[in-house]
C-alpha positions in Angstrom: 116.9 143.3 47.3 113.8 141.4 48.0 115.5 138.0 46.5 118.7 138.6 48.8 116.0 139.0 52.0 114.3 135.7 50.8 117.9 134.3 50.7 118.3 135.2 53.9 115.1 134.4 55.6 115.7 130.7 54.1 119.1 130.3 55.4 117.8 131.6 58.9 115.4 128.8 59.3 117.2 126.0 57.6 118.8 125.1 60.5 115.6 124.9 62.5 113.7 123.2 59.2 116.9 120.6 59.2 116.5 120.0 62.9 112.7 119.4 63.0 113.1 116.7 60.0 115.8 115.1 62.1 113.6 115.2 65.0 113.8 113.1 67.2 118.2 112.2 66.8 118.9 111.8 70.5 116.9 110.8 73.8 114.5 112.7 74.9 114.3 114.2 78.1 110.7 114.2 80.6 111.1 115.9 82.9 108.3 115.2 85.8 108.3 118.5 88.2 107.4 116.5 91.2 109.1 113.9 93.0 109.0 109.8 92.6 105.2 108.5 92.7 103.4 111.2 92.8 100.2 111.8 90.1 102.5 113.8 87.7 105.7 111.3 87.9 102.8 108.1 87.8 101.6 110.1 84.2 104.9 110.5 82.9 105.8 106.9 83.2 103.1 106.0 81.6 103.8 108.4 78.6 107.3 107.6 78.1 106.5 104.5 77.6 104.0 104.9 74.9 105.9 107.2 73.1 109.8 105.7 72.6 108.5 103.2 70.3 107.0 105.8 68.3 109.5 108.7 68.5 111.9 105.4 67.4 114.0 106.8 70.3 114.5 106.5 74.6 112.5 108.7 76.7 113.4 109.4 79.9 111.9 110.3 82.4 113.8 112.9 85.4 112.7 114.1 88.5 113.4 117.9 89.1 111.2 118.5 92.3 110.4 121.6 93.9 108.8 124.6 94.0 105.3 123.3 93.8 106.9 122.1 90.1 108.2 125.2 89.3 112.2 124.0 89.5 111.3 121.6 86.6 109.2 123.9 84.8 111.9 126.5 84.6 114.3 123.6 84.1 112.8 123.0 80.7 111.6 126.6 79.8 115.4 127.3 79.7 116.2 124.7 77.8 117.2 124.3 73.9 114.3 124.6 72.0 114.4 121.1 70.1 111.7 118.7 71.1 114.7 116.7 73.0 113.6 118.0 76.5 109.8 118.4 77.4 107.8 119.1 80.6 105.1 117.2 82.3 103.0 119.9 83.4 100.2 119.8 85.9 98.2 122.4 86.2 99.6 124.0 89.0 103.0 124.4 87.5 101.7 127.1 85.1 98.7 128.8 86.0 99.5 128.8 89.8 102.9 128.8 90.8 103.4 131.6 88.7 101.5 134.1 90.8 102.6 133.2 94.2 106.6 133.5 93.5 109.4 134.8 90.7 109.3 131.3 89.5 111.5 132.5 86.6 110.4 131.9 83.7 106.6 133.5 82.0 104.0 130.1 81.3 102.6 131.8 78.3 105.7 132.4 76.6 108.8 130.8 77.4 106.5 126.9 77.0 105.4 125.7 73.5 102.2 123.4 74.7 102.1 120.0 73.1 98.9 117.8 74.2 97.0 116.8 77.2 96.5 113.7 79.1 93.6 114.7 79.7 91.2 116.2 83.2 92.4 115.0 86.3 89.8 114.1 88.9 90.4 114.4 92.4 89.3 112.9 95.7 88.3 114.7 99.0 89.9 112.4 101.7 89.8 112.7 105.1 91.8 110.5 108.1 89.3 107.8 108.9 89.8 109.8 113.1 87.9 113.0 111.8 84.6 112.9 112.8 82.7 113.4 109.1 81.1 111.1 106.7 80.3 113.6 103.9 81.7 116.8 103.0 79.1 119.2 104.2 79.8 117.9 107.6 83.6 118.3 107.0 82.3 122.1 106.6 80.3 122.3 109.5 83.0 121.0 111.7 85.3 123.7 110.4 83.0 126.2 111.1 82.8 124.8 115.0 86.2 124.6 115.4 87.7 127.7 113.6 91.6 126.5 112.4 91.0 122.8 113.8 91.4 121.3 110.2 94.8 121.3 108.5 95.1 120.0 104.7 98.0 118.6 102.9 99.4 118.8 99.3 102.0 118.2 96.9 104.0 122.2 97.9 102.8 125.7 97.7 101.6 127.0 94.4 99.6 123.1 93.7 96.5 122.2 92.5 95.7 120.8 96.0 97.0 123.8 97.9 94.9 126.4 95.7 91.5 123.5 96.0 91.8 123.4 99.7 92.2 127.1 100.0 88.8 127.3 97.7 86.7 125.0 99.8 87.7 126.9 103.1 86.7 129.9 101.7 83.6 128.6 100.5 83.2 127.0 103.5 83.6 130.1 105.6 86.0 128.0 108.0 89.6 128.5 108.7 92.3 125.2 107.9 96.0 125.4 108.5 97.6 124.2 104.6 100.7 121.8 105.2 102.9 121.9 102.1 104.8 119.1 100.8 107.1 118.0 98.2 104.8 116.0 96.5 101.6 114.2 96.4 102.5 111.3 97.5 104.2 112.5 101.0 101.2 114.8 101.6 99.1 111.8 101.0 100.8 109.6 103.4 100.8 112.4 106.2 97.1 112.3 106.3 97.4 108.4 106.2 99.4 108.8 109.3 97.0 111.0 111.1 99.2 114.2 110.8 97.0 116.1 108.5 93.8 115.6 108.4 92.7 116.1 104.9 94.1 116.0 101.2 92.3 116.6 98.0 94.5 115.0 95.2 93.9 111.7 93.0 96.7 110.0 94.4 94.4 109.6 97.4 92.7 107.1 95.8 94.5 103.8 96.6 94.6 104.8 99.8 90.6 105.5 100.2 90.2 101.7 98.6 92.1 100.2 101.0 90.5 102.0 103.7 93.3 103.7 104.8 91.2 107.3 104.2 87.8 108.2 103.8 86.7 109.7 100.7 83.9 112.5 101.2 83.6 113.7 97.2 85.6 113.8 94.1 86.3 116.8 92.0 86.6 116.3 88.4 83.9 117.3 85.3 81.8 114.3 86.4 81.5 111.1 88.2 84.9 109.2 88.7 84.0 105.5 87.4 87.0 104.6 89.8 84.2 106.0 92.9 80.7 105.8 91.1 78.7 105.8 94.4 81.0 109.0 95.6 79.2 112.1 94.8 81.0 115.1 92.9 81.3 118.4 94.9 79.1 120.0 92.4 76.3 118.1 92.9 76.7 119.2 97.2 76.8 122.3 95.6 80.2 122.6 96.3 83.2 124.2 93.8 80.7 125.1 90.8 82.5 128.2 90.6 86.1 127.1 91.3 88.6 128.7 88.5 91.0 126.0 86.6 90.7 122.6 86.6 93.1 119.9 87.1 95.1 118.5 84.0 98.3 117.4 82.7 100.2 118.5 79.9 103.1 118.0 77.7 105.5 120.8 76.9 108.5 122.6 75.3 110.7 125.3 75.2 109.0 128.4 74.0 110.4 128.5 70.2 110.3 124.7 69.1 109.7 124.7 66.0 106.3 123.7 65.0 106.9 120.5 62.7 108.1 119.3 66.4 105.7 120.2 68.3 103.0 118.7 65.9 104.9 115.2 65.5 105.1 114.9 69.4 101.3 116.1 69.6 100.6 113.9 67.0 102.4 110.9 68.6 101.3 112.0 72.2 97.5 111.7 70.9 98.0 108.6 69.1 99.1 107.3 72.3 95.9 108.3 74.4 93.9 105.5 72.0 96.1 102.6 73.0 93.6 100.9 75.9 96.3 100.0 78.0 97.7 103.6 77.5 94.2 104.8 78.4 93.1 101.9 80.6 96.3 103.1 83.2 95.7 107.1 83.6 92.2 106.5 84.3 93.9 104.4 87.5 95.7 107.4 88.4 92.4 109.4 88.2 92.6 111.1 84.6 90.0 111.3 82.2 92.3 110.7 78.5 91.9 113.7 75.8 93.7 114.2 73.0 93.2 117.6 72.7 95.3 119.8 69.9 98.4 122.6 70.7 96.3 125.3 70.2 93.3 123.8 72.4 95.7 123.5 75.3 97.5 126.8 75.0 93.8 128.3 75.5 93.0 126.8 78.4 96.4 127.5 79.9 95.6 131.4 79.4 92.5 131.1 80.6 93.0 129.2 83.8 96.2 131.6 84.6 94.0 134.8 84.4 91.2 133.2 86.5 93.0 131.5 89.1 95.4 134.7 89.4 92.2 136.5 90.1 91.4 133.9 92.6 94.4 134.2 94.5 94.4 137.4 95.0 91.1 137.3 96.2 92.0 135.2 98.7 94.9 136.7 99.6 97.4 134.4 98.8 98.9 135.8 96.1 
């Protein structure tokens, strides 16, 4: 009896031992939940390139947009669970989204994680028309003017949507949040003049060129991009903020794990190439290879305090 159930169990998981040997046997599929040159599509590109001429295959990346990234997200959670299609998460996708709407699909269960690119700072950036040189004084005009200020970001359910909604609460001032369908449209509406604010990284060539006016930057220290630009935690701003921003690589809940550590093991190998690392710290990352395990951690973590977050603030 127990010989036939070890007979068994070993036929069971051949199939899933064969595949994972055979990994990768086919292009592989990247999916970036945001649209065309925004942060998370910018990352992604940058990663599919590093890794086909490991993985010895093409990777490609798609753009499934909407949602706040949660049509891509559930895009891939439903997927076959083979290593051949894999999310580009940002944070928002799985420990925001979630809460606000039936996104469809759980982020601690039905996605294996893989690695990080590592902590994504953030600028505060204002049209160069509001009256405020510093972000205490962005504050203070809120307070004057109670729903004056309006803020843009990549959809509902982002990383910028959730950070603006912290700072106005904080703040004690009311602001109007202006939902796009990705960073980079919400960037260029506050380049424009329509919004007035945005707190995203892909601010950034816009506040070197001028176009915006950076007030702070958000991130676990000083952006070398901005080293003159204070961080909100030193105004004493966002030290007690829930999540952080980061991006991650994922898979179908159920990949098997000799898949999921040859792509972690690939992914991190990739963060050491300088010209890997050299171009996410353009688009305002901070590279660390960082293991499954690591990352699945701070997934649960930043779900359960940034749900508690929401709720507090009555948006979810």
């Amino acid at each position: 009896m127990i010989a036939r159930r070890l007979l068994l169990g070993a036929s069971l998981a051949a199939p899933f031992v064969t595949r994972a040997q055979g990994f990768p046997d086919r292009p592989i599929r990247y999916v970036s939940p945001f649209p065309p040159g925004a942060t998370n599509d910018n990352v992604s590109r940058v990663m599919t390139r590093a890794l086909g001429p490991r993985l010895g295959v093409p990777v490609v990346v798609e753009n499934k947009a909407g949602a706040g990234g949660a049509v891509g997200a559930r895009l891939v959670a439903e997927a076959k669970p083979d290593g051949h299609t894999l999310l580009n998460a940002s944070a928002g996708n799985l420990t925001i989204a979630p809460h606000l709407s039936a996104v469809g699909y759980d982020p601690l269960r039905d996605l294996a994680p893989i690695a990080s690119a590592g902590e994504a700072y953030s600028l505060v950036a204002v049209h160069p028309s509001v009256p405020v040189q510093t972000l205490p004084e962005l504050i203070a005009l809120g307070r004057r003017r109670p729903g004056f200020l309006n803020y843009s970001s990549a959809g509902i359910g982002s990383a910028g949507h959730l950070r603006g909604a912290l700072l106005a609460d904080e703040g004690r001032f009311e602001a109007v949040h202006v939902p796009f369908p990705g960073s980079a449209p919400a960037a260029n509406s506050v380049v424009a003049g329509d919004c007035h604010l945005i707190i995203d990284p892909i601010a950034a060539p816009h506040v070197q060129s001028g176009r915006l006016r950076a007030l702070a930057t958000l991130g676990p220290d000083r952006w070398d991009a901005f080293p003159d630009l204070p961080t909100a935690g030193e105004l004493g701003i966002g030290r007690e903020w829930p999540g952080s921003g980061w991006f991650g690589l994922f898979a179908p809940g159920g990949t098997p794990e000799p898949v999921i550590a040859r792509l972690n093991r690939d992914f991190n190998d990739s963060l050491e190439e300088a010209e890997v690392a050299a171009a996410l710290r353009r688009f305002g990352l901070k590279p660390e290879p960082i293991s499954p395990a690591e990352l699945g951690r701070r997934v649960a973590a930043d779900h359960a305090a940034i749900g508690a977050a929401l709720r507090r603030l009555r948006i979810a």
